[in-house]
C-alpha positions, 0 to 999 in steps of 0.5 A: 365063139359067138357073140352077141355084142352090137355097135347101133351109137356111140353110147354103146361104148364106155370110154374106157372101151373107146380108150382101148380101140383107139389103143389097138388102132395104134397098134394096127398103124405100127404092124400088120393087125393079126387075123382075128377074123379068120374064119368068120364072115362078114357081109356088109348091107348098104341100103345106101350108096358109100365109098368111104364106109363100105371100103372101109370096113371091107378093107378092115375085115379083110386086114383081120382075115375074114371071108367078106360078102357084099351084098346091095338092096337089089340082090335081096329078096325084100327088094322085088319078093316082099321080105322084111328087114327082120327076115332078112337079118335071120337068113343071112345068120342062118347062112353063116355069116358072123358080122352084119355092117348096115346102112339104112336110109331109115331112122331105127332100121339097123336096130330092126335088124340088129333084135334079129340077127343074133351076132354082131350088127354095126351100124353104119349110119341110119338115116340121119340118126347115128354113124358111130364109126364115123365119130370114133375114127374122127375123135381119134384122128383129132385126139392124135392131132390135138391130144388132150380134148378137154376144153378144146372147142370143136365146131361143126358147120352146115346141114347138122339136122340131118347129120347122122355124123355130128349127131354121134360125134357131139356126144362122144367129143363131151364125153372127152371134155370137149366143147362143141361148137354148132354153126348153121342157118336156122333151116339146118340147125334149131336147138332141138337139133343139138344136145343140150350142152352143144353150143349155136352160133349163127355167124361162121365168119365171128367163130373162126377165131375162137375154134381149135378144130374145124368139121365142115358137113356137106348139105344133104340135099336128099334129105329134101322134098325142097331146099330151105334155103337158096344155095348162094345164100348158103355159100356166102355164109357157111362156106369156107372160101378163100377169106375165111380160109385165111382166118382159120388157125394156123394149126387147126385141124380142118375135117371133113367126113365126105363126101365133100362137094367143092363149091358149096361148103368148100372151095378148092384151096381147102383141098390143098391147105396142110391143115385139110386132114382129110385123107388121115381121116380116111386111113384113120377109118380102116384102122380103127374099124379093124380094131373095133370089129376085133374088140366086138367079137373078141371082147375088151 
C-alpha cells in the first residue's frame, strides 16, 4: 500500500488523530511497537545538522522494522550538480523509498518537496516556520505530566521569533484548551510573532508564579546576520538562574526542546532539578514519532 498522506504542521492533524497517536504511543512504552514498516524505506534529508530529531526518528523506524537511508545535503546531486529540491524528491521515490523525513534550513522547502514526492513526507523542522513532531511529542509529554490541559498556563521563554518549535506547539496546546504564555525581549518576540490568542509578557521573573509549565528556547543565533541584543542583557532577564529557579512551582514541569546551552538561558542547576523533564522529552520523541509514522502510512 502506498499512501500519500504527509505531516508539513501541526494543523494537519485533527485532535481526534492527535488523540490516537498519543494513544499508541502508550502502547508502544508498555511493549515492543509491531513492525509496521517492514519492508518499506525510509530516508531521512537533513539540510540541517540534528541530534535529537534525525536519531529520533531513525530509532522510531527502525523499532517499526524499516530499511532506513540517511542521506546528508553533501551526498546529493543538488549540492555541487545543480538539481533542484523538486527533482531530488522524484528521484529518491523513484529509488524506493516510502517515507521522506526533511529538515530544511528554508521556510516552505519540505513543502516543495513534499508536491513532489508522492509518498509520505514528514516535516522536521524548515527554517524557522514549524517542527510538528516536536509539538506532539511535548503536548504529549506535559499532558501525561499534567493531564488535562484546559486552562493550564504553558509559558515559553527566549528567541520565539525564530522558533519553528513554539510556532507549532502554541497552536496544538490552544487547541487542548491551554493558555499560552509568551515571554521575551522586544527583539525576539513582537505581536506579529505569536497567535492572536497567545499571551506577552516581558517580565520572565513576574510570571513565574502564575505558570503551570515552563518551555525554555535556546537563542538562535544562526538565524542572525547580528544579535539584537547583548547577551548579558539577555542572561540577566530571561535566563532561569538560581533564583528564579527557586521560584518556579514546586510541580511545574520544566522543557526544554534542545539543544540547550548552559550558561545563556539555563544554568547547570536546571539540569540537575527533578522538574527538569528533559530526558522524557527525549524518550517521549521515539515514541511518539513511531506511532506517527505507523498512523501516516497505515491510516487512523
Amino acid at each position: 500500500m502506498t499512501t500519500t498522506r504527509s505531516l508539513l504542521d501541526i494543523d494537519d492533524l485533527t485532535n481526534e488523530e492527535v488523540d490516537a497517536m498519543f494513544s499508541l504511543a502508550h502502547e508502544f512504552a508498555q511493549r515492543p511497537a509491531p513492525r509496521s514498516l517492514e519492508g518499506r524505506f525510509c530516508a531521512n534529508l537533513f539540510f540541517e545538522q540534528s541530534t535529537r530529531t534525525h536519531v529520533s526518528f531513525q530509532c522510531a523506524q527502525m523499532r517499526l522494522g524499516a530499511n532506513v537511508v540517511n542521506l546528508s545535503p553533501a551526498q546529493l546531486s543538488l549540492a555541487t550538480k545543480g538539481e533542484r529540491l523538486d527533482d531530488t524528491a522524484i528521484t529518491l521515490r523513484a529509488l524506493g523509498i516510502d517515507v521522506l523525513v526533511a529538515r530544511h534550513p528554508l521556510v516552505g522547502a519540505v513543502a516543495e518537496l513534499a508536491a513532489a514526492f508522492d509518498g509520505c513526507t514528514v516535516n522536521a523542522g524548515d527554517g524557522t516556520n514549524a517542527h510538528p513532531t516536536q509539538a506532539l511529542l511535548d503536548t504529549f509529554t506535559l499532558r501525561d505530566i499534567l493531564g488535562d490541559l484546559r486552562d493550564r498556563t504553558i509559558a515559553f521563554v527566549g528567541d520565539i521569533r525564530h522558533s519553528r518549535v513554539a510556532h507549532s506547539s502554541m497552536r496544538l496546546l490552544h487547541r487542548y484548551g491551554a493558555r499560552v504564555l509568551a515571554i521575551g525581549p522586544e527583539a525576539f518576540l513582537l505581536p506579529t510573532d505569536v497567535p492572536s490568542d497567545v499571551r506577552i509578557a516581558r517580565d520572565f521573573g513576574a510570571a513565574l508564579g502564575t505558570i503551570d509549565a515552563l518551555v525554555m528556547l535556546r537563542v538562535q543565533r544562526e538565524r542572525f546576520d547580528s544579535m539584537p541584543i547583548d547577551d548579558n542583557a539577555y542572561i540577566a532577564a530571561y535566563q532561569l538562574n538560581d533564583e528564579r529557579l527557586e521560584r518556579v512551582g514546586p510541580r511545574t514541569p520544566i522543557l526544554h526542546p534542545g539543544p540547550y546551552n548552559r550558561g545563556v538561558e539555563i544554568v547547570d542547576a536546571v539540569t540537575l532539578d527533578p522538574r527538569w523533564r528533559y530526558r522524557e522529552q527525549v524518550r517521549n520523541g521515539v515514541l511518539v514519532r513511531a506511532a506517527l509514522l505507523h498512523h501516516l502510512v497505515h491510516g487512523w
